[in-house]
N, C-alpha and C positions, 0 to 999 in steps of 0.2 A: 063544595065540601072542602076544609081545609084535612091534608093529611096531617096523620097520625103517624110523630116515629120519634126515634132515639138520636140525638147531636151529640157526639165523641168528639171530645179532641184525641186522634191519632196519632201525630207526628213524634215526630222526636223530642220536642219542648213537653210532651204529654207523660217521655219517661225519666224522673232523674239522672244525672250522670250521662246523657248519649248526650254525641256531638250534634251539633244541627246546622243547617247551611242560613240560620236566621229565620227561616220561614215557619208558618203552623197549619197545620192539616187538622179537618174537621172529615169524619164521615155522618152521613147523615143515613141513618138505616130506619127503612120502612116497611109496612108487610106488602105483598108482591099487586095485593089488591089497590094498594095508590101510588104505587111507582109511576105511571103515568101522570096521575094530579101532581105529584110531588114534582118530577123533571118540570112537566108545563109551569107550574108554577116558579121555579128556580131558573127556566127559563125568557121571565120575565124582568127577571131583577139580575141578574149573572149570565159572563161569556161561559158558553162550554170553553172546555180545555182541550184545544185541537190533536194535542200530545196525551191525550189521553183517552184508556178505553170508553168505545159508546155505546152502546147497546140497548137489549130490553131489561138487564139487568145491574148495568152498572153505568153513570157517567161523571164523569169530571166536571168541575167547575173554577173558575181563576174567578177570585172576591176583588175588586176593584178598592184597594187599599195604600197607602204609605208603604207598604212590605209586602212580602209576600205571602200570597194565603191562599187558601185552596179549600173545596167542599168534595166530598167525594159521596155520589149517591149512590145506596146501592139497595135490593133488598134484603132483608131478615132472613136469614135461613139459604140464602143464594152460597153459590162458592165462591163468591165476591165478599162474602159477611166472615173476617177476618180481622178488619181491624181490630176489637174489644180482647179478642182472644189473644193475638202477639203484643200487644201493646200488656195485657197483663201478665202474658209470660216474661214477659222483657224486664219489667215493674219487679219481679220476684226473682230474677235469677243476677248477679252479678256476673257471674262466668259469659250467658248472655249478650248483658251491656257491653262485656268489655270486647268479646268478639266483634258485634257489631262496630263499635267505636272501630276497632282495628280495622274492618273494611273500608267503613267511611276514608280513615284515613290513609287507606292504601290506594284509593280509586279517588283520592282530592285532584284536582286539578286534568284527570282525566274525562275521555270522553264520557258525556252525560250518559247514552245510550247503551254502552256498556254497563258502567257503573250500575243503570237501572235491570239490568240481565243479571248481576253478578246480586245485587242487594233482591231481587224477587226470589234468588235460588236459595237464599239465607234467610225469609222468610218461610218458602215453602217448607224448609228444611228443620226450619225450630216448630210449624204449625203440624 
């Protein structure tokens, strides 16, 4: 059975005006009943993403490309299912973008690992 779901571009290049590090983020949201078809399948064609969450509800994938790219699985309805909602917040609010941009640019050139603690608390915080 091939699954059944929704392919978003997420990332940054997904909202006008935000900065981006070059790369594009796709989530791929499913209902909880073919998350397993969907990972196994994905897991035939793409690496997981070692730096990224794994679980029953959500994984990561790095696309085999010229740039960078990325799939993010996760299910519909999980509290993993985020992306469509901040990325439309984001899409409508300018004060938003511009905060955003400001973190990017405050945490450039610092460690990744951080940056990624500081940009989830600015997620959680506009969701």
């Amino acid at each position: 059975m091939t699954p059944v779901g929704l392919l978003l571009e997420v990332g940054s290049t997904a909202v006008p005006g935000l900065i981006g590090k070059e790369d594009i983020d796709f989530a791929l949201i499913v209902p909880a009943d073919q998350f397993v078809v969907a990972r196994a399948d994905l897991d035939k064609s793409f690496q997981r993403d070692g730096q990224q969450l794994s679980n029953f509800q959500y994984q990561g994938y790095v696309l085999p490309s010229k740039f960078d790219a990325a799939v993010q699985l996760t299910i519909r309805g999980s509290k993993f299912d985020t992306f469509q909602n901040f990325v439309s917040k984001m899409r409508r609010s300018p004060s938003l973008r511009r905060a955003y941009n400001k973190l990017k640019l405050e945490w450039d050139g610092k460690p990744m690992d951080e940056y990624r603690v500081a940009k989830r608390k600015f997620i959680e915080d506009v969701l």
